[in-house]
C-alpha positions in Angstrom: 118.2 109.6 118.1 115.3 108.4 119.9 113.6 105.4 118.3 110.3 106.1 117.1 107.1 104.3 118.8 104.9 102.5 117.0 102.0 103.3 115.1 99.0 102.9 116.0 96.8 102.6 112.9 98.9 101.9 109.7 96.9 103.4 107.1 98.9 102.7 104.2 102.5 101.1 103.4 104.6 99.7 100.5 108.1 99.5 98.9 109.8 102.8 98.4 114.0 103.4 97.8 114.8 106.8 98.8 117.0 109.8 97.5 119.8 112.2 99.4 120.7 115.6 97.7 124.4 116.2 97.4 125.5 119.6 96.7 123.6 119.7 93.5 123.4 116.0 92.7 120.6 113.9 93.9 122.0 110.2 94.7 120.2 107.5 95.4 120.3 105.1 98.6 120.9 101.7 97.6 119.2 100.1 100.3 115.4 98.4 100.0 112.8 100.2 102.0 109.1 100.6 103.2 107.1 103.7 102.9 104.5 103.3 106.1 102.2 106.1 106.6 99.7 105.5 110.3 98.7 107.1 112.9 100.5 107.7 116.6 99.1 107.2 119.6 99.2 110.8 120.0 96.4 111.4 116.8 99.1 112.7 114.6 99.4 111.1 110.9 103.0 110.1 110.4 105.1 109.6 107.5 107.9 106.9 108.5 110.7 105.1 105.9 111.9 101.7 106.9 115.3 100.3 105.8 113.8 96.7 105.0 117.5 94.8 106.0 117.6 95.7 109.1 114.0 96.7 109.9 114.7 100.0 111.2 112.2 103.0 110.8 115.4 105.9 110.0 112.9 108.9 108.6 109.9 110.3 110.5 107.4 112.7 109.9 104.1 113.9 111.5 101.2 115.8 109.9 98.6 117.3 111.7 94.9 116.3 111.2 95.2 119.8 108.9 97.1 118.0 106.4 95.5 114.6 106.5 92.5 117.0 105.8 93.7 118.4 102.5 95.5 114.7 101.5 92.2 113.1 101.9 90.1 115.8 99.5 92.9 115.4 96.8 92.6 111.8 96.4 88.9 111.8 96.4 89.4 114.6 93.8 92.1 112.2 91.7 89.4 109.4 91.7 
């Protein structure tokens, strides 16, 4: 697996474990880790999850400006 480049822009990060579904159980990882969500160089929003040990981003998502659209008018709706 390629590792992922950096972000860009971190809008947001903090501590976050992190859950695996097996079979029908959902088991949880034991390791500390780090929600980040930023921005790419490419203007894509992305979700990453960082083991905090070794400092090593494992999980990556990206969101297009569609979705960072729709996450933006629900928080200012929550507040």
């Amino acid at each position: 697996m390629e590792s992922p480049e950096p972000l860009q822009d971190v809008m947001c990060e903090f501590r976050a474990g992190k859950m695996s579904l097996e079979g029908t159980r959902v088991v949880p990882d034991t390791r500390k880790g780090l929600v980040r969500v930023g921005r790419g160089e490419e203007g894509l929003v992305h979700f990453q999850w960082l083991d905090r040990g070794q400092n090593i981003v494992e999980d990556v998502s990206s969101f297009t400006c569609i979705f960072y659209m729709h996450f933006s008018l629900y928080s200012d709706f929550l507040s």
